[in-house]
C-alpha positions in Angstrom: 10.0 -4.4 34.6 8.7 -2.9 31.1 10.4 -1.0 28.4 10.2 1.0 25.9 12.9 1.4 23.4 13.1 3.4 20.5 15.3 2.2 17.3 16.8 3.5 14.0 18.5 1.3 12.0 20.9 2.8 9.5 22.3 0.3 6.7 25.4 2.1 5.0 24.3 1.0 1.5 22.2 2.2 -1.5 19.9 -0.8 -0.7 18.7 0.7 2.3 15.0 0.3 2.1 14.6 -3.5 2.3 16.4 -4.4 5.3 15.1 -1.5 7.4 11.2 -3.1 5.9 12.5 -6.8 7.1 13.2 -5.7 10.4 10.5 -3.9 10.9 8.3 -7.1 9.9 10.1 -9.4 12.0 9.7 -7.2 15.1 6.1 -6.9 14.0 5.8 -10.8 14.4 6.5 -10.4 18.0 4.2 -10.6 20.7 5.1 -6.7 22.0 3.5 -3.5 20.9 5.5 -2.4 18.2 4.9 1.2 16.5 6.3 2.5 13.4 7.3 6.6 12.5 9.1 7.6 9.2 12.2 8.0 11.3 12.3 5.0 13.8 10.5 2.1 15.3 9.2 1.8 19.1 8.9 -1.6 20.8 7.2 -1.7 24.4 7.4 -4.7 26.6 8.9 -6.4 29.3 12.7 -5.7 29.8 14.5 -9.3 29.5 11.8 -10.1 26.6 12.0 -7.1 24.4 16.0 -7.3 25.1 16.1 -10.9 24.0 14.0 -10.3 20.9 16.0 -7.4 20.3 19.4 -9.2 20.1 18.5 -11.9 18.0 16.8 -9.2 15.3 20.0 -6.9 15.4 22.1 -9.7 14.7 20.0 -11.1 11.6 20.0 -7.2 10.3 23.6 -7.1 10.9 24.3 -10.6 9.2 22.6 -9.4 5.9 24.7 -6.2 5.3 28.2 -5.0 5.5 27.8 -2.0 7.2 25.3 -0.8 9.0 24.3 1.3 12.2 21.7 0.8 15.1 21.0 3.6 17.3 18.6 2.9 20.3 17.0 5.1 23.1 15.8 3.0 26.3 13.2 4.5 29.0 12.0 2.2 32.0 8.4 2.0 31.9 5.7 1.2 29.2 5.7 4.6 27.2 3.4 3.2 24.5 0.2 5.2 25.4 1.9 8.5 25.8 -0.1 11.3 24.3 1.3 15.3 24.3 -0.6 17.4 26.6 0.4 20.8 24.4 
């Protein structure tokens, strides 16, 4: 079954930049299709694979800083080559 989630993560911190660049890079390093916007990150893939990448990545953010937020948005299906018809 495939996946697309959408992610924001939020450090609480005036160092904000460089985490939010590290994950980005790590999920980049993964086999999925990963897609970047200025206000969150898309990863498409199959379920149990994106979730399992997924988990390990939000732990290693969360390990590095003291507080910080993840907000994520998950639709069942491969989203990736959605274009607007408007």
């Amino acid at each position: 079954m495939d996946v697309s989630v959408e992610l924001t993560l939020m450090p609480l911190s005036d160092d904000f930049e460089n985490p939010i660049k590290d994950f980005i890079k790590r999920l980049r390093q993964s086999p999925f299709t990963v897609m970047e916007n200025p206000l969150s990150t898309q990863v498409y893939g199959e379920y149990r694979a994106v979730m399992d990448l997924l988990s390990t990545e939000i732990e290693t953010a969360f390990a590095g800083q003291d507080h910080i937020v993840v907000n994520l948005k998950m639709v069942k299906s491969d989203r990736s080559g959605y274009e607007p018809s408007f």
